[in-house]
C-alpha positions, 0 to 999 in steps of 0.5 A, spaced: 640 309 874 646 307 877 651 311 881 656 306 880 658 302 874 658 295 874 665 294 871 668 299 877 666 293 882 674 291 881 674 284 886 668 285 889 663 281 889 656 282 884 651 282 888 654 287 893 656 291 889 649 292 886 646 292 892 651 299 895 650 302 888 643 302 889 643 304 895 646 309 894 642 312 888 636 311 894 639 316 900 643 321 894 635 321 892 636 319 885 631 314 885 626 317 890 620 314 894 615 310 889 619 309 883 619 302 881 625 299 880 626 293 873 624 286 874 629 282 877 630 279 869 630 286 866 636 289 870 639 283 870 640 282 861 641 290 862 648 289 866 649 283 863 648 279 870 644 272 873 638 274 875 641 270 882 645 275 883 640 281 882 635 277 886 640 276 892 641 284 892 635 285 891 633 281 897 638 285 902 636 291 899 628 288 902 631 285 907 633 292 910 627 297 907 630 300 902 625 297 897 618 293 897 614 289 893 607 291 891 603 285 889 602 283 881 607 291 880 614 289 882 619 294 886 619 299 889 623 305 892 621 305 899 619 311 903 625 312 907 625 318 912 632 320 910 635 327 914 632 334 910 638 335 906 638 328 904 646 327 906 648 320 908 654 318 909 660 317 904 662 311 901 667 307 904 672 301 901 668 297 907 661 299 903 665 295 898 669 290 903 667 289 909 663 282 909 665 279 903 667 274 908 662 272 910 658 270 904 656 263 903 653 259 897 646 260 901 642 265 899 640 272 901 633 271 904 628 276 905 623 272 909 621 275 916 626 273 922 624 269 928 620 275 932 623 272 939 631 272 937 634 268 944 630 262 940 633 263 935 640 264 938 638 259 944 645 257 947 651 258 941 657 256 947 656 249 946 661 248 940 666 253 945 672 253 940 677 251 945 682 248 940 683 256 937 683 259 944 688 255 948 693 255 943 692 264 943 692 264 950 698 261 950 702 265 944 700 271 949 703 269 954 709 268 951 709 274 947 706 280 952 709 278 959 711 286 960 704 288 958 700 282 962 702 284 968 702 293 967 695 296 968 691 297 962 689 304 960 682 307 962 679 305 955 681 298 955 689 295 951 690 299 946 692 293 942 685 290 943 681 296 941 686 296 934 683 289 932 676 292 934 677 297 930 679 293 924 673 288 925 668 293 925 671 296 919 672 290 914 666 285 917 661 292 919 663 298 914 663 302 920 669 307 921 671 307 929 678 310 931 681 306 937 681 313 942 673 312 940 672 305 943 671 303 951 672 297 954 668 294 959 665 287 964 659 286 960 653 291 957 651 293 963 658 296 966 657 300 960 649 302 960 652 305 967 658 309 963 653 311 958 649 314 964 653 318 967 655 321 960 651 326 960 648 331 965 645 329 971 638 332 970 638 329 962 632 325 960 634 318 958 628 315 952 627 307 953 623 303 949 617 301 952 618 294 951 625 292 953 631 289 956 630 290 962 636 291 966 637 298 960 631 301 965 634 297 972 641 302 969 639 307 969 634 308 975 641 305 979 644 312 977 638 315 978 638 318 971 629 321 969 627 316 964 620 315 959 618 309 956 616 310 949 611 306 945 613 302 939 610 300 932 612 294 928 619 298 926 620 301 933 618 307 938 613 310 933 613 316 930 608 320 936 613 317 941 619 320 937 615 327 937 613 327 944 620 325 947 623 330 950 630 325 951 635 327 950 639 320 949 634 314 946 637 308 948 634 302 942 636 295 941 634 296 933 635 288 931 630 283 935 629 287 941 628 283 947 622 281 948 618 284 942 622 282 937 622 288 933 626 289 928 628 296 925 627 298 918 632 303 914 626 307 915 626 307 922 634 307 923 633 313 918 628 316 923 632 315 928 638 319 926 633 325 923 630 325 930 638 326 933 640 331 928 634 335 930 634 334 937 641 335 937 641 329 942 644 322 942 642 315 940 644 308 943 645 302 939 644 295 943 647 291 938 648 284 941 644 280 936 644 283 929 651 280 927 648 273 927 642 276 922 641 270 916 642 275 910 648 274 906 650 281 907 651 283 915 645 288 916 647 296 916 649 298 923 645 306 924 652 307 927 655 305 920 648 310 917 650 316 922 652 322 918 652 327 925 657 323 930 650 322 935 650 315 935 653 310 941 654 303 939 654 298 944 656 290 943 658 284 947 663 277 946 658 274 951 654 271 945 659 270 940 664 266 945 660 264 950 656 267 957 662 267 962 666 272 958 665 279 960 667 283 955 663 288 951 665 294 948 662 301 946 664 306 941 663 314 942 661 319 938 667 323 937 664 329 940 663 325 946 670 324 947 671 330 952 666 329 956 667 322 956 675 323 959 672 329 964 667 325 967 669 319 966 677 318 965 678 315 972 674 309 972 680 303 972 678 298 966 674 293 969 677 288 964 683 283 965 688 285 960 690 278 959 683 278 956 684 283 952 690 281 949 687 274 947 681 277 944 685 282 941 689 276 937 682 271 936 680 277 932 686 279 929 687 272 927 681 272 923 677 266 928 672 272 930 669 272 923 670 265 922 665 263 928 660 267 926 661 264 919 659 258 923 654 261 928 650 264 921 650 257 918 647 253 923 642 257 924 640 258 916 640 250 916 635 250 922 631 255 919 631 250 912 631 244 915 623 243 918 626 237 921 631 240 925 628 244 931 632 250 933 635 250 941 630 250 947 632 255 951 629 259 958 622 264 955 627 268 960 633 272 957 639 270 959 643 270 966 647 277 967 647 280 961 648 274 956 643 277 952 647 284 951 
């Protein structure tokens, strides 16, 4: 059944190679829609594993849509819309790698996250890591003097966009070139560059229940939008064959207010819908890297075979409100159009910002507050005793919440 044999795994944990190796039979349609899957016990005596470990890919495999559970029948493969000619993306050492470390002793859950994801989130800036932070502000001015007082380039530091580009290769499995990645003060700076990426008369695709400031954008630059409806994964199949968008910008994990959250399906559906629209997706990712699976959830980035998806994200959350700082990673086809319309934009950020996010990633501090954020919220969610933070029914000010 499998593409990848258990005893090719090297150093990587049990569980996530299983989960790739299956998922990879999925998307190359050796196991197809409907199969059932072994037991959960029986895969385990076949490889020789403990059923946790099936169990926790199992779950992630759940958590995602690659799989189902059919009552009293057990697992089943998922109808998955993948693109006709059933290409998917080549496996990478990152499909292997990239979030061994963040695994936990707790397991991999695929119970339904909270609908609302600000109440789950509430305020993560109370236990701001000043220690960490204050000692690289000072190694940074010590180190870069020159380059702290030169203007960054129109894209942001090169340093800066080198870590991310790390990070989003060893803790997302996404493959992102620093020239790809634009720096700038917050989502909403960057919802105004992604407006006026693309010409004027081009029609941007919303999802009808949304963040608000997405549709205020786009309306600022006077850019022609539709709204589209949504199912329990998404915009919904009709709304995706009666768009006529040429850019559809979706928030696929907890989208505020809805708290929808996109299946593999949907995530496939919209990549399908790219392809053959030659059009370009927008993933509004601010949320997804704080998901309570062991495994950080698959960006459609991560997914995207046809270089058409825009990925958006943001330090507001994971540090704190006040720093405005986000990012966006451009498909490699974009890039021309990107410097021909845009290359003179100053960046908005300070550079002494830059360098010390730069080195708070580099230094591993990054993956390690997520680490602490993600444990704090399993723990409320397992403990019934412990409520979770109160926040506004409002989301929060100036584009915290992206």
């Amino acid at each position: 059944m499998l593409t990848y044999f258990m005893d090719a795994r090297g150093k990587q944990r049990k569980y996530r190679f299983l989960y790739h190796a299956i998922r990879r039979d999925i998307l190359a349609k050796k196991l197809l829609p409907g199969e059932r899957l072994p037991s959960k016990r029986a895969l385990a005596e076949h490889l020789g594993l403990s059923l946790s470990t099936v169990g926790n890919a199992y779950a992630a495999l759940l958590d995602e849509g690659y799989l189902e559970v059919k009552a009293r029948s057990g697992f089943f493969v998922s109808a998955l819309a993948i693109p006709e000619n059933g290409s998917v993306t080549p496996a990478t050492t990152a499909d292997f790698q990239s979030a061994d470390a963040i695994a936990t002793s707790a397991p991999a859950t695929s119970e339904t996250e909270s609908a609302a994801p600000h109440a789950s989130l509430g305020d993560l800036s109370a236990d701001f890591p000043f220690t960490p932070f204050s000692h690289i502000v000072r190694d940074v001015l010590l180190r870069f003097p020159n380059e702290l007082l030169a203007r960054p380039e129109n894209q942001g530091v090169l340093h800066f966009r080198a870590a991310i580009s790390a990070y989003l290769l060893r803790y997302r499995g996404m493959q992102a070139e620093p020239a790809q990645i634009v720096i700038g003060s917050g989502t909403e700076y960057l919802y105004g560059l992604v407006a006026q990426l693309l010409p004027r008369a081009a029609l941007y695709g919303i999802e009808a229940q949304s963040y608000e400031k997405i549709r205020l954008v786009y309306s600022a630059y006077a850019r022609p939008y539709e709204l589209l409806p949504l199912d329990a994964y998404g915009v919904s199949a009709d709304g995706l064959a009666s768009s006529r968008a040429a850019l559809l910008h979706v928030t696929p994990y907890q989208s505020f207010p809805s708290g929808v959250t996109a299946n593999a399906a949907k995530r496939f559906e919209y990549l399908r819908w790219a392809k053959e629209r030659t059009a370009f997706l927008v993933e509004d990712d601010y949320a997804s890297e704080f998901s309570l699976q062991k495994k950080p959830l698959e960006t459609i980035y991560a997914m995207d075979s046809n270089d058409s998806v825009i990925y958006l994200n943001t330090f507001t959350k994971t540090l704190a409100p006040s720093m405005r700082v986000a990012y966006m990673v451009l498909p490699k086809r974009l890039l021309e159009s990107y410097r021909e319309r845009l290359g003179f934009y100053a960046c908005t950020v300070p550079a002494l910002d830059q360098y010390v996010l730069a080195e708070y990633i580099n230094r591993g501090y990054l993956e390690r507050r997520l680490n602490q954020i993600r444990r704090k919220l399993r723990l409320a969610k397992q403990d019934s005793r412990a409520p979770l933070p109160e926040v506004s029914p409002q989301p929060p000010q100036s584009g915290s919440a992206n």
